[in-house]
C-alpha positions in Angstrom: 4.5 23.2 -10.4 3.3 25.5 -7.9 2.2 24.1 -4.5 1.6 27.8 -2.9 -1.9 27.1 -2.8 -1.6 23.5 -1.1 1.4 24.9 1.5 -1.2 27.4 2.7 -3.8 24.5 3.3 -0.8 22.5 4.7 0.3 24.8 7.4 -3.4 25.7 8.1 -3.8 23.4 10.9 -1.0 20.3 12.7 -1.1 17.4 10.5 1.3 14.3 9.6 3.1 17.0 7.0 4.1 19.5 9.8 4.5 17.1 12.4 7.7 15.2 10.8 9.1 18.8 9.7 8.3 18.5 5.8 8.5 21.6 3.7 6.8 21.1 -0.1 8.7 23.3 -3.1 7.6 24.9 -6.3 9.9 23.9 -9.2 9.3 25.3 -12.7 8.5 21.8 -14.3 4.4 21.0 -13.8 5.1 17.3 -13.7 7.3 17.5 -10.9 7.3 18.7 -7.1 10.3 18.5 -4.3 10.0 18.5 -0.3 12.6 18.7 2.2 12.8 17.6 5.6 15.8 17.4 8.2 16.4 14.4 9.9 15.5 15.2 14.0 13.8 13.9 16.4 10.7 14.1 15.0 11.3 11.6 12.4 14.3 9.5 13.3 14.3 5.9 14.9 15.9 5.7 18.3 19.3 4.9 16.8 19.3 8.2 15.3 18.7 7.6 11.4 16.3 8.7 9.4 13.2 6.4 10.3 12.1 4.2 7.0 8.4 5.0 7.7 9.1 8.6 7.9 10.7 8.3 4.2 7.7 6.8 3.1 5.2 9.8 4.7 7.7 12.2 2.5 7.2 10.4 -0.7 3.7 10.1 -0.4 2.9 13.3 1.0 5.3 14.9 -1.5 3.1 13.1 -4.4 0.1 14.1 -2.8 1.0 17.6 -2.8 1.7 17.4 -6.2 -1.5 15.5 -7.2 -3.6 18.4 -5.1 -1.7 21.2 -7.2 -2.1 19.9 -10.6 -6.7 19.2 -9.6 -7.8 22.1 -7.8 -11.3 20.9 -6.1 -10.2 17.3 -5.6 -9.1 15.1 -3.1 -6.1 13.3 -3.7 -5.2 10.7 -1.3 -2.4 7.9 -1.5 -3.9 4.2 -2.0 -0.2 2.4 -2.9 2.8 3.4 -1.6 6.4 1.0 -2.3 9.6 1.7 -1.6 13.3 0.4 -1.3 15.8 2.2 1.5 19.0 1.7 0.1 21.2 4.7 2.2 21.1 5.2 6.1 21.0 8.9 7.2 22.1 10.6 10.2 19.8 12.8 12.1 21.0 16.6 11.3 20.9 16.1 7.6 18.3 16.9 5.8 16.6 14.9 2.8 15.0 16.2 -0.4 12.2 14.1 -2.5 11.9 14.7 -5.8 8.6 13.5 -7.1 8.4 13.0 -10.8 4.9 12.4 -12.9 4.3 8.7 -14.8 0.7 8.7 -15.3 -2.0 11.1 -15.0 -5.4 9.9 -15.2 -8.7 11.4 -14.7 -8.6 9.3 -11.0 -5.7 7.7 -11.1 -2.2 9.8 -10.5 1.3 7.8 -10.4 4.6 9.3 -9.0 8.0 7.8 -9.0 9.7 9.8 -6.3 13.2 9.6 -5.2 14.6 10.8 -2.1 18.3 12.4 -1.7 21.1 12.9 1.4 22.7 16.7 1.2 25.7 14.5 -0.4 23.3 13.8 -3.4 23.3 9.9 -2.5 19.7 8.2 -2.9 17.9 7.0 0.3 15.0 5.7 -1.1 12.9 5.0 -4.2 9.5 4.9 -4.2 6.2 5.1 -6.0 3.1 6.6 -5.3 -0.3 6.0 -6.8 -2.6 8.2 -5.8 -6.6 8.2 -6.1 -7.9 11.5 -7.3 -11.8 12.3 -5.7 -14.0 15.2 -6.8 -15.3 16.9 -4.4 -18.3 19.7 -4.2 -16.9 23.5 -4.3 
């Protein structure tokens, strides 16, 4: 999937996205789309790891990205996000969300995503529905 086109409208102007330090991949599968963000201040709780709400911005933002790239001229925004943390990391890692397709609808997109330590360990799980709006061009 290629997320060129959604990066450019990403790093347009400060938003959640570039504000925790996310950065949204291509991969060569169209049902799929990866993000990576280090753990720093910007996203950790005060005890230094990775904040859980922070996990949950990555996932959905990852599977919004995704949703965006695949309906050029929509809207796609996140309207049920759920998640397990099962893995503490330390700030000065960095993370990497793999978001993976499981339904696409005409409205309705769903993404199982799952979230990674350099080590390979899993952080999180999580799945994202997301609602897809047309909008005028």
């Amino acid at each position: 999937m290629n997320v060129d086109r959604i990066n450019d409208l990403i790093n347009a102007k400060p938003n959640l996205s570039t504000a925790l330090g996310m950065e949204f991949i291509s991969t060569p599968e169209e049902d799929t789309c990866m993000a990576r963000m280090r753990v720093d201040e910007r996203n950790r709780q005060p005890f230094g790891f990775l904040s859980g709400g922070a996990s949950l911005a990555l996932a959905e933002n990852v599977a919004g990205v995704a949703s965006s790239a695949l309906c050029p001229g929509c809207a796609c925004v996140g309207i049920e996000v759920s998640g397990s943390h099962v893995k503490a990391v330390c700030e000065g890692d960095t993370v990497t969300a793999f978001a993976r397709m499981v339904h696409k609808g005409t409205t309705l997109h769903v993404w199982n995503v799952e979230i990674r330590d350099t080590a390979g360990d899993i952080i999180s799980s999580v799945r994202v529905t997301n609602y897809v709006i047309k909008t005028a061009q």
